[in-house]
ROKOL-392898 format. One record per residue (C-alpha): residue number from 1; x, y, z. Coordinates in Angstrom, 3 decimals. Layout:
+-----+----------+----------+----------+
:  nr :       c1 :       c2 :       c3 :
+-----+----------+----------+----------+
: NUM :        X :        Y :        Z :
...
+-----+----------+----------+----------+
This chain:
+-----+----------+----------+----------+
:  nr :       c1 :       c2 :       c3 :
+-----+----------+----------+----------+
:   1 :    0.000 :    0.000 :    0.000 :
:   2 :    1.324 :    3.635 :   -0.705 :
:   3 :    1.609 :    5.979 :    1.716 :
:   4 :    2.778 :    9.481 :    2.058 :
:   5 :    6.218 :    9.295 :    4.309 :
:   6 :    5.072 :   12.066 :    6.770 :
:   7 :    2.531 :    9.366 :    7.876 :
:   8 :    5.019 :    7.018 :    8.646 :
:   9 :    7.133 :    9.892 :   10.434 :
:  10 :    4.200 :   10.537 :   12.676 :
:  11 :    2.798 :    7.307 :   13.155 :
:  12 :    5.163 :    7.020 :   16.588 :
:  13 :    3.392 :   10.284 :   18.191 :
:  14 :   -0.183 :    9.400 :   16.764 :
:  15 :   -0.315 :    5.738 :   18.336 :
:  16 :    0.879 :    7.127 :   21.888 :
:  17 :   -2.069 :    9.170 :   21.701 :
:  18 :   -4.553 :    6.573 :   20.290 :
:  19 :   -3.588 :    4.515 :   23.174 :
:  20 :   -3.617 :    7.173 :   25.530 :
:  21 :   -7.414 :    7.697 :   24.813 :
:  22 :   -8.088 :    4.053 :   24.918 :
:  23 :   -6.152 :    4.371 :   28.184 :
:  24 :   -8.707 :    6.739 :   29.724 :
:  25 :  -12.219 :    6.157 :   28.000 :
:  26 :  -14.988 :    8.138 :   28.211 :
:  27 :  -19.160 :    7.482 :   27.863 :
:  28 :  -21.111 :   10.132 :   26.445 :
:  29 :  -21.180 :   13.470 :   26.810 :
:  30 :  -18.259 :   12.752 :   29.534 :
:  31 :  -15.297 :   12.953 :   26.905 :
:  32 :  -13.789 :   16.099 :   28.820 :
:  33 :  -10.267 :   14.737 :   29.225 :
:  34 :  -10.221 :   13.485 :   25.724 :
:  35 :  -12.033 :   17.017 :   24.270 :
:  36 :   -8.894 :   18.828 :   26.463 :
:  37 :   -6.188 :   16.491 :   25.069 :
:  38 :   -7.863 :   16.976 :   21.089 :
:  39 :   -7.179 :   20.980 :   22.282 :
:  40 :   -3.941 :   20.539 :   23.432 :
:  41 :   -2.788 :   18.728 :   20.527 :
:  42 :   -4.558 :   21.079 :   18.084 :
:  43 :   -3.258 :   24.531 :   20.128 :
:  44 :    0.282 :   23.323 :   19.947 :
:  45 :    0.395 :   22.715 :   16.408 :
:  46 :   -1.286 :   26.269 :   15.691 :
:  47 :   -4.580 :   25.388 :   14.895 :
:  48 :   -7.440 :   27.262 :   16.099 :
:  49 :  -10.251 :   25.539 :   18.135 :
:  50 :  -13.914 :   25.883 :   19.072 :
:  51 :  -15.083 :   24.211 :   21.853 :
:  52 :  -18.068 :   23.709 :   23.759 :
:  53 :  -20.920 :   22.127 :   21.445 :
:  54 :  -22.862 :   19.103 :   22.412 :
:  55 :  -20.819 :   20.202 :   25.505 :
:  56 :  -17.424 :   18.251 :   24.504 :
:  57 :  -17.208 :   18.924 :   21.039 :
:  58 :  -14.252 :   20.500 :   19.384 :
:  59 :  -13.855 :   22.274 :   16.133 :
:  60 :  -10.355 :   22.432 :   14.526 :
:  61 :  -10.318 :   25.489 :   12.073 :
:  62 :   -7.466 :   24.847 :    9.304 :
:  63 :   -7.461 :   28.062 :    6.811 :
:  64 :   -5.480 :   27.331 :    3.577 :
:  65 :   -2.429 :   29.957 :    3.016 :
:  66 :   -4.036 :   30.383 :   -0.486 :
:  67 :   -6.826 :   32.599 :   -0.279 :
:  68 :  -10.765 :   31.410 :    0.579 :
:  69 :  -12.514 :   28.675 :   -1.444 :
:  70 :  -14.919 :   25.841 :   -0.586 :
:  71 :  -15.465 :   24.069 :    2.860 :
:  72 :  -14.913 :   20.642 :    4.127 :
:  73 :  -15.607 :   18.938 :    7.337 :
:  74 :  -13.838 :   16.102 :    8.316 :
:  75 :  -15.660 :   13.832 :   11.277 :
:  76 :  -14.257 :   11.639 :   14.313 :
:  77 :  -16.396 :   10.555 :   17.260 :
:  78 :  -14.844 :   10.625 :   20.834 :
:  79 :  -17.151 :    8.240 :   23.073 :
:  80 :  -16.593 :    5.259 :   25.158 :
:  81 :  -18.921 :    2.365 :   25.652 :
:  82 :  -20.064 :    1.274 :   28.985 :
:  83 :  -18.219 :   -2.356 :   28.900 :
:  84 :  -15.490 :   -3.626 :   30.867 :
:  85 :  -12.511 :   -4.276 :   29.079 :
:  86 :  -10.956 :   -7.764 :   29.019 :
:  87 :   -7.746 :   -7.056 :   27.443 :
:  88 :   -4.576 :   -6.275 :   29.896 :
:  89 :   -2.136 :   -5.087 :   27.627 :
:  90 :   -0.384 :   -2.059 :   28.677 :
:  91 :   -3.142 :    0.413 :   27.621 :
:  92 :   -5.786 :   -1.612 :   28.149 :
:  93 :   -9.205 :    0.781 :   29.945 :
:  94 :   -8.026 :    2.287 :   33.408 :
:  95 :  -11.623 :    3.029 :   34.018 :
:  96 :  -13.453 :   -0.106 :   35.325 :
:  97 :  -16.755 :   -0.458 :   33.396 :
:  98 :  -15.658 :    1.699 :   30.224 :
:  99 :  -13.610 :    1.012 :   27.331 :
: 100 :  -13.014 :    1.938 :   23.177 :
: 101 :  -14.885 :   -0.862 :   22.288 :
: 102 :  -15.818 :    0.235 :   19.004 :
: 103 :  -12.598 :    2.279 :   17.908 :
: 104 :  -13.251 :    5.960 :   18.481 :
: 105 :   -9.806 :    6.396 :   19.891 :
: 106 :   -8.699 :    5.330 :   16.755 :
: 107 :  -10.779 :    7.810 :   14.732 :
: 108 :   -9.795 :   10.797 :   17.172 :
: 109 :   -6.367 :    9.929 :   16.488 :
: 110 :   -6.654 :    9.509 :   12.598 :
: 111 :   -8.143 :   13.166 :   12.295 :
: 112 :   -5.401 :   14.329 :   14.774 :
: 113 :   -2.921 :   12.853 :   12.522 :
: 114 :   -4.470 :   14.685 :    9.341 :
: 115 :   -4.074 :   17.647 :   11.815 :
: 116 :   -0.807 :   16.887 :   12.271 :
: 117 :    0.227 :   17.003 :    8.283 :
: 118 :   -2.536 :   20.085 :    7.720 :
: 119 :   -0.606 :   22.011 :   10.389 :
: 120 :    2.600 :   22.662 :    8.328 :
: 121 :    0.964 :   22.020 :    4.902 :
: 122 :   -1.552 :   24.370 :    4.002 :
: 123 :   -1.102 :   25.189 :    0.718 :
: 124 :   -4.591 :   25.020 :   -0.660 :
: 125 :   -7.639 :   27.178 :   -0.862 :
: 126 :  -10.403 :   27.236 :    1.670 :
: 127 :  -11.147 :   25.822 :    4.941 :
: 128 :  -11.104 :   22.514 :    6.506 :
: 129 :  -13.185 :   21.924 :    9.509 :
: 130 :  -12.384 :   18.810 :   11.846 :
: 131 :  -14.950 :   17.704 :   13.812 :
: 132 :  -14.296 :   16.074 :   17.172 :
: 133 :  -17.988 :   14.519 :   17.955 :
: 134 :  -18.924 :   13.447 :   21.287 :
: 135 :  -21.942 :   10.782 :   21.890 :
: 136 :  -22.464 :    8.823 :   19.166 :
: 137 :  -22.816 :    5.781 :   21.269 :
: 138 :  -27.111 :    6.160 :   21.715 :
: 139 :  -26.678 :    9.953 :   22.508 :
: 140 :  -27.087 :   11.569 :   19.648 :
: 141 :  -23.784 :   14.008 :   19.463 :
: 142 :  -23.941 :   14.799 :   16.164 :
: 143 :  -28.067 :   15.523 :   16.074 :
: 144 :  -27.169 :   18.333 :   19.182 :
: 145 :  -24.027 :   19.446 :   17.378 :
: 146 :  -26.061 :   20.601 :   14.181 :
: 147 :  -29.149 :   21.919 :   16.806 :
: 148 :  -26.279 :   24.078 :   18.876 :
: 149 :  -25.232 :   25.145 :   15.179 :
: 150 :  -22.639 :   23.244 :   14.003 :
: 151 :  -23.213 :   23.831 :   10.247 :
: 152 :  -24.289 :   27.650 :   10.850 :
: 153 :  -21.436 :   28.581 :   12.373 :
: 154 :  -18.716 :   26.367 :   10.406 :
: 155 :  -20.322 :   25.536 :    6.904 :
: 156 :  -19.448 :   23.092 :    5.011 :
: 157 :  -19.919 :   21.921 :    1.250 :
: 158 :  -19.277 :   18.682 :    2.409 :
: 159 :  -18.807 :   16.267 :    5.080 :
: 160 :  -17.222 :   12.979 :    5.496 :
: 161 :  -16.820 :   10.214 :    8.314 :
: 162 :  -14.982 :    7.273 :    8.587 :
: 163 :  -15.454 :    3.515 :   10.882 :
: 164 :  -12.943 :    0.878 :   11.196 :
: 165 :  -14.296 :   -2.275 :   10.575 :
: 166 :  -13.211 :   -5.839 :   11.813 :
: 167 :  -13.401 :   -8.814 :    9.691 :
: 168 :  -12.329 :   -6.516 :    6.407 :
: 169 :   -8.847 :   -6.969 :    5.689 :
: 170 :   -7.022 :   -4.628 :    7.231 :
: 171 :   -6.313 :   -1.172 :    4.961 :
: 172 :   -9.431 :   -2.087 :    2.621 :
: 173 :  -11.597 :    0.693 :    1.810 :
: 174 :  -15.765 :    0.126 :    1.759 :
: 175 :  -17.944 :    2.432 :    0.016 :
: 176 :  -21.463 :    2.509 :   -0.807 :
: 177 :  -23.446 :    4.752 :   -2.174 :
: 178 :  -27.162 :    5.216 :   -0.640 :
: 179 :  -28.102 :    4.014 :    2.369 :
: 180 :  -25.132 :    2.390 :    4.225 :
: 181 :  -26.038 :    1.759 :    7.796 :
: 182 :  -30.166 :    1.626 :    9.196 :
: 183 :  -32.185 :    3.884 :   11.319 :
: 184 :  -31.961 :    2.950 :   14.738 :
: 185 :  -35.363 :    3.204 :   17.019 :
: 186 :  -36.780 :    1.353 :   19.910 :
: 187 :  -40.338 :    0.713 :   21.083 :
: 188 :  -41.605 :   -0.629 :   24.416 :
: 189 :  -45.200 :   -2.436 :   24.893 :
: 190 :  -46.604 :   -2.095 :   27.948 :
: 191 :  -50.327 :   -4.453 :   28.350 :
: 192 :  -52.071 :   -3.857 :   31.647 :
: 193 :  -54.573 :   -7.122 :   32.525 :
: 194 :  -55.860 :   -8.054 :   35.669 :
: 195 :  -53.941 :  -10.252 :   38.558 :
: 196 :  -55.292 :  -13.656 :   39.491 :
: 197 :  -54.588 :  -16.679 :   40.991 :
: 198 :  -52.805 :  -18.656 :   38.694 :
: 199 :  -55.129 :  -21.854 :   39.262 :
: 200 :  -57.872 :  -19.229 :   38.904 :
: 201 :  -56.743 :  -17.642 :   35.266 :
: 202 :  -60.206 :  -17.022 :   34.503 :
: 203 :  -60.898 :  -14.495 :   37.619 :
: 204 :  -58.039 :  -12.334 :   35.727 :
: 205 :  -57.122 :  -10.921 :   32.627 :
: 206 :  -53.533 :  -12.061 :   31.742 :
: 207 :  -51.147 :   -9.682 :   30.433 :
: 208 :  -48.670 :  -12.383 :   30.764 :
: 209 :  -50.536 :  -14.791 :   27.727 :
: 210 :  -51.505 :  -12.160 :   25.779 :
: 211 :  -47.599 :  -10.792 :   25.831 :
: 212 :  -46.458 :  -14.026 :   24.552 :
: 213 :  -49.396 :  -13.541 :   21.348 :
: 214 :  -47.808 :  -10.467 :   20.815 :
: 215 :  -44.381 :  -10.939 :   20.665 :
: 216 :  -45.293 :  -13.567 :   17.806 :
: 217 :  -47.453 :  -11.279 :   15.933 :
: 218 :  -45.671 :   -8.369 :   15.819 :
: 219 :  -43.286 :  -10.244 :   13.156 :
: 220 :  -45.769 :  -10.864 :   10.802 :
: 221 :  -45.324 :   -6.998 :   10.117 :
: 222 :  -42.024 :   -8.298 :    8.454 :
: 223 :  -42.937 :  -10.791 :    6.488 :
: 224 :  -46.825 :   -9.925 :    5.907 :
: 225 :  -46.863 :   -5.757 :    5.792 :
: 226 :  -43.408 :   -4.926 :    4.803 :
: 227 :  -42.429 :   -5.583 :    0.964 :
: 228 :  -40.204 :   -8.533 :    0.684 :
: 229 :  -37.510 :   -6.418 :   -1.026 :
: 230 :  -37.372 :   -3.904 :    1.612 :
: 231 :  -34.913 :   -4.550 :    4.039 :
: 232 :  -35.779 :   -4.344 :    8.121 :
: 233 :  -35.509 :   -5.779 :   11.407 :
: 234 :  -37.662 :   -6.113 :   14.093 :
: 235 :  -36.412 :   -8.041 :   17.080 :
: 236 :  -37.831 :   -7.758 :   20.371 :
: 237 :  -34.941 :   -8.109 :   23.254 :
: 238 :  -37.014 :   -7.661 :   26.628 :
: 239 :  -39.557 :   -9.620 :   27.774 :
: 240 :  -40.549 :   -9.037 :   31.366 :
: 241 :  -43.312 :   -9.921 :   34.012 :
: 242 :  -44.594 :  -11.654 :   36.920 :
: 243 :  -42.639 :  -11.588 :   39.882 :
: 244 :  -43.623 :  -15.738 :   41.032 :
: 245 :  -45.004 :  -18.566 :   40.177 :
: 246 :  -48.777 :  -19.198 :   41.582 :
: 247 :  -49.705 :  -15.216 :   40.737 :
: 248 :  -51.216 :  -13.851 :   37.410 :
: 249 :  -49.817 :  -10.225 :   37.364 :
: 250 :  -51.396 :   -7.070 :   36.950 :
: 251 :  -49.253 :   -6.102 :   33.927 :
: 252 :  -46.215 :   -7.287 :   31.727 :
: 253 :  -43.936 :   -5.483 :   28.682 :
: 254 :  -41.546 :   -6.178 :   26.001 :
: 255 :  -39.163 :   -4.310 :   24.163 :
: 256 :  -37.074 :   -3.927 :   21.271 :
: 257 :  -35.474 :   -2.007 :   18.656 :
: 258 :  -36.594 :   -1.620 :   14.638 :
: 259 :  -34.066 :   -1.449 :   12.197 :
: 260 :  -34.798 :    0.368 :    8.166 :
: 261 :  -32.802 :    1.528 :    5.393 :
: 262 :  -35.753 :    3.928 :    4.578 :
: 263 :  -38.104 :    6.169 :    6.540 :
: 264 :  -41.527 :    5.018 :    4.722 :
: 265 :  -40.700 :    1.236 :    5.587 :
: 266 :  -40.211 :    2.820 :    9.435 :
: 267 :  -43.314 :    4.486 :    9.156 :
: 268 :  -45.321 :    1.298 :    8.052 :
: 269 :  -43.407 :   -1.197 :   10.805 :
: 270 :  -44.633 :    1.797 :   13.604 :
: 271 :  -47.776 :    2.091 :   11.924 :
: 272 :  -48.713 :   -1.954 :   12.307 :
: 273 :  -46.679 :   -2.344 :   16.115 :
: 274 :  -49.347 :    0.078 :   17.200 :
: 275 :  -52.066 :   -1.340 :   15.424 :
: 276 :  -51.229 :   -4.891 :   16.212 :
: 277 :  -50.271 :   -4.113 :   20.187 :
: 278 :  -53.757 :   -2.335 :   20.648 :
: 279 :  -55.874 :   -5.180 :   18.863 :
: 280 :  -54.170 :   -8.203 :   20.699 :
: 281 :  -54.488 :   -6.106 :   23.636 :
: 282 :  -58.382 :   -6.173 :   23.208 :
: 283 :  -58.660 :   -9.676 :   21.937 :
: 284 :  -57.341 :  -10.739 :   25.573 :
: 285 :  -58.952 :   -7.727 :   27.383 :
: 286 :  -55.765 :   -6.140 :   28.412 :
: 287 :  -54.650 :   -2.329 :   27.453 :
: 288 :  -51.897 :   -1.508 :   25.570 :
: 289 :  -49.606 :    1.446 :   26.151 :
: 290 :  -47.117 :    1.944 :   23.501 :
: 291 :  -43.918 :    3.987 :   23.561 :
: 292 :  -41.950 :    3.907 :   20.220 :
: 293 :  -38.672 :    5.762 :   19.652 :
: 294 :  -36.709 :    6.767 :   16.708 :
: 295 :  -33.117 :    7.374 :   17.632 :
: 296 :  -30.813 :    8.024 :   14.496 :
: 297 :  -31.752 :    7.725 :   11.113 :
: 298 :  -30.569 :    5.788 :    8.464 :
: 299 :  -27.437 :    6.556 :    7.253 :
: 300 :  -27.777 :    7.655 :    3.603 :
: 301 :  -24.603 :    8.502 :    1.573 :
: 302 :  -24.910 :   11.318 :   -1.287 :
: 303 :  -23.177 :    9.978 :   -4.935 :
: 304 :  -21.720 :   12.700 :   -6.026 :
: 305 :  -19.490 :   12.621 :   -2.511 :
: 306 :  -19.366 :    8.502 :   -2.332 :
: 307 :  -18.299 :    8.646 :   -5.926 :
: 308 :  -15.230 :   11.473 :   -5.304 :
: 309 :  -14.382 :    9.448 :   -1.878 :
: 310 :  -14.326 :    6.039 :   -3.921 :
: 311 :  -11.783 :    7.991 :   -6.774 :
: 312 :   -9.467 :    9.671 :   -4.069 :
: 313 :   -9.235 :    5.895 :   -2.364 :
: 314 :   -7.917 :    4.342 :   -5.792 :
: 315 :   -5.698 :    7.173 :   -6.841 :
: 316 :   -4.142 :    7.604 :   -3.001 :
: 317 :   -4.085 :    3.564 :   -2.252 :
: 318 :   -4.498 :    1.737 :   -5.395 :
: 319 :   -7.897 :   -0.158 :   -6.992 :
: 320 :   -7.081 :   -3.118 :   -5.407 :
: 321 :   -7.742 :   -1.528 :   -2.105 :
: 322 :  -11.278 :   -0.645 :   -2.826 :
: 323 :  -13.644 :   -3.112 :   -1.801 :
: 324 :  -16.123 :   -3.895 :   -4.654 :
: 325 :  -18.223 :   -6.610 :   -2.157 :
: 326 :  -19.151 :   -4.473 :    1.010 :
: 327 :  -22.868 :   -4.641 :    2.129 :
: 328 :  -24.890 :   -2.073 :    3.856 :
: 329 :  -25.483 :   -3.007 :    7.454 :
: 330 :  -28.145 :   -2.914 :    9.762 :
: 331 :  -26.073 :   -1.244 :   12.608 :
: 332 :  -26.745 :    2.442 :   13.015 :
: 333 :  -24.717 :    5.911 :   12.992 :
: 334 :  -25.789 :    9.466 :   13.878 :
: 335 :  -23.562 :   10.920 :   11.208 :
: 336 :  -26.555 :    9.824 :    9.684 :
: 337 :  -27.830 :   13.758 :   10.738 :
: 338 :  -25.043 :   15.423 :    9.320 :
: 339 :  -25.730 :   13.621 :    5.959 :
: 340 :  -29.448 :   15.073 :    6.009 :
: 341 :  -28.171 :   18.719 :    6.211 :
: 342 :  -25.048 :   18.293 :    4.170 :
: 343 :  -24.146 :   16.108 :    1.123 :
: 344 :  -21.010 :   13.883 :    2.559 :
: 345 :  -20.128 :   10.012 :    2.281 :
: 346 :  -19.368 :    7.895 :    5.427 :
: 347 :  -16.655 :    4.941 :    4.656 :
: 348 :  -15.259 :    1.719 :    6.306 :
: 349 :  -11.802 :    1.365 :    6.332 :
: 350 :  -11.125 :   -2.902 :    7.329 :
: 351 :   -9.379 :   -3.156 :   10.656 :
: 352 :   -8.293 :   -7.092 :   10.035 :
: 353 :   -9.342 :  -10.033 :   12.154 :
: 354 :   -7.480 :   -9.329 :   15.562 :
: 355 :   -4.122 :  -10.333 :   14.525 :
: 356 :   -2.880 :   -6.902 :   15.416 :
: 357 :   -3.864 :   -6.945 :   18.780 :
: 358 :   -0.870 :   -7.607 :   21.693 :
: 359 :   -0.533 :   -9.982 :   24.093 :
: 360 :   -2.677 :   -9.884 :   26.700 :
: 361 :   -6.316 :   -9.599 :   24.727 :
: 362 :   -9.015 :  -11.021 :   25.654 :
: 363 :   -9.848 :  -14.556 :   24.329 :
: 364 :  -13.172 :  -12.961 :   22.637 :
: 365 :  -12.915 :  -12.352 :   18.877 :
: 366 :  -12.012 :   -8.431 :   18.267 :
: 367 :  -15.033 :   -7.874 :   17.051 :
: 368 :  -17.320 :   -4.137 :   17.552 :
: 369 :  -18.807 :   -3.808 :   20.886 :
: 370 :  -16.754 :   -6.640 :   22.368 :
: 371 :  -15.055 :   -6.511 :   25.758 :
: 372 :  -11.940 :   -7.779 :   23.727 :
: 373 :  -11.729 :   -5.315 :   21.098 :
: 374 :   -8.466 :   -2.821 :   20.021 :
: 375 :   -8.340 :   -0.395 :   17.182 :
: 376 :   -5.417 :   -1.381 :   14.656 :
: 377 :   -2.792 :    0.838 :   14.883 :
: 378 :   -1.681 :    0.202 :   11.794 :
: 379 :   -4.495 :    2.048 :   10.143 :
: 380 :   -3.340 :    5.277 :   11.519 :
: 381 :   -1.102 :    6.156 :    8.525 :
: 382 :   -3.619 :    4.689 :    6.407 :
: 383 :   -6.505 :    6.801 :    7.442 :
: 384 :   -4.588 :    9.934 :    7.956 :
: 385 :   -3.283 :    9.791 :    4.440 :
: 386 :   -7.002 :    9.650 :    3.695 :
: 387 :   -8.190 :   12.395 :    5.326 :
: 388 :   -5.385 :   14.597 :    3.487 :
: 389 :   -5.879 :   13.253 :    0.132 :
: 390 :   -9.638 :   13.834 :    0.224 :
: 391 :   -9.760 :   17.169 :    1.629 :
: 392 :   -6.763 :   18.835 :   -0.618 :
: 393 :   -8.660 :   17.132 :   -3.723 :
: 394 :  -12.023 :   18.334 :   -2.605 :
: 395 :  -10.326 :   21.702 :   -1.868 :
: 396 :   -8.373 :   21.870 :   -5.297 :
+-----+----------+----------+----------+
């Protein structure tokens, strides 16, 4: 793979940092130690910052040295999960319960790297905005980034994100153009009945029975309501009631999330859960009380961007480092909201199947979300080199 030398110069200073972050993880809307050590970095190379929005986020203001032009905005979110890490290498989570579980250290320290290079090379027109995100893990950063005026007071033409992803080789680019990842929402059914004795089930109504009717039903809006060629998932992950085993209770719920590539298939699968909760509800003379939320929503990359992205990836990295196989998935992202107010394309750059990772991992697979997970180092260079390629061609 080529890549520019100054990436391989830097990769030394941009790992200690990477695992420095992963070192002290943060959850949402917490990130202030990592928010301060993004300023630091970006103050001592003499690059102007913004702080403050979404509470943690941080703007990094590049000007080019060649007069105004367009605008560019260059994403990395900053969040920890709430997981406890497995791994005991040497910068394995210091905060019990926490960890980079899904590789934002990594993506922090990729932008810092393009920093880095940007900081003594600006010989281009315009303005390139870096965007140090807080809470994408299920708070919504981005969404109060863009309310708090994110795009108001730093607009850009464009906007771009990036995601490691394990089980692509390692250094392989993904791109697709449309919708790439699925709107993330949850819903909670609540049935009220009446408690009984349960050798007396007919003295009650039982919220319990009727819960267990539901849960079945409510996937026939799948594969009865939904068109067989549109893609989403319903799957309910909660079921709770009761509290022992001779007594009929009072009331019972279930949960889950729905996942769609497309807002009119959402509005159909909400449409029917409602329907379908309040009528089984009836049937076994319980009430229903329904609470459905939508979260992010689907991830929807423009062409004109995915197309530029795909072309800077072959001409930086080679065609052969292009993926021509990668599938949209049903996990969600709220860069998703930055793509609804500005054109942009969101890419997945493999991080390999654990190879990389030191001694000392976990025996789980280094998969997202998984209390054995590390970023690749490795794909600092890589990504960096990405970052700077795609915003001096966008900026040209």
């Amino acid at each position: 793979m080529k890549i520019q030398p100054e990436f391989i110069d830097q990769q030394a200073l941009i790992q200690s940092i990477r695992r420095d972050i992963h070192a002290h993880p943060e959850l949402k809307f917490q990130e202030y130690r990592t928010a301060e050590l993004v300023v630091k970095q970006l103050t001592n190379w003499g690059i102007k910052t913004h702080t403050g929005l979404a509470n943690t986020g941080v703007i990094g203001i590049i000007d080019g040295n060649l007069g105004p032009g367009k605008s560019i905005g260059l994403r990395a979110d900053m969040d920890a999960l709430p997981i406890h890490e497995k791994n005991t290498f040497e910068h394995a989570s210091t905060h019990p319960g926490t960890m980079h579980a899904c590789g934002h250290d990594g993506h922090t320290a990729i932008l810092l790297g393009a920093a880095h290079y940007f900081s003594t090379h600006r010989n281009f027109k315009g303005t390139i905005y870096l965007i140090f995100q807080p809470a994408e893990e299920g708070g919504g950063g981005a969404r109060q980034m863009i309310q708090e005026g994110l795009f108001s007071l730093f607009p850009c033409d464009a906007v771009f994100g990036l995601h490691n992803w394990p089980g692509m080789p390692e250094g392989q680019f993904g791109v697709i153009t449309g919708p790439a990842m699925a709107s993330s929402n949850e819903f909670k059914i609540s049935l009220k009945g009446k408690g009984a004795h349960a050798a007396m089930p007919h003295n009650g109504a039982d919220p319990i029975y009727a819960l267990t009717q539901l849960a079945n039903s409510l996937q026939s809006i799948i594969t009865r309501n939904k068109s067989p060629i549109e893609a989403a998932v319903l799957s309910i992950t909660q079921i709770h009631g009761g509290f022992t085993t001779n007594v009929i209770p009072d009331d019972a719920w279930l949960g889950g999330t729905v996942r769609t590539f497309t807002i009119p298939t959402l509005d159909l699968i909400e449409k029917r859960l409602i329907e379908i909760a309040h009528g089984v509800a009836q049937t076994f003379n319980c009430q229903a009380e329904i609470d459905f939320d939508r979260n992010y929503p689907p991830l929807i990359n423009h062409p004109e961007e995915s197309n530029f992205a795909a072309r800077v990836i072959e001409e930086t990295f080679g065609k052969e480092h292009l993926s021509q196989v990668i599938q949209p998935t049903m996990g969600s992202e709220d860069f998703a909201f930055m793509l609804e107010k500005v054109p942009g394309c969101y890419v997945f750059l493999g991080n390999g199947d654990g190879q990389h990772r030191l001694s000392g991992h976990g025996l789980g697979p280094c998969e997202l979300h998984n209390p054995s997970y590390d970023f690749n180092d490795n794909l600092l260079p890589i990504g960096s080199n990405y970052w700077v390629q795609l915003a001096k061609q966008f900026l040209a």
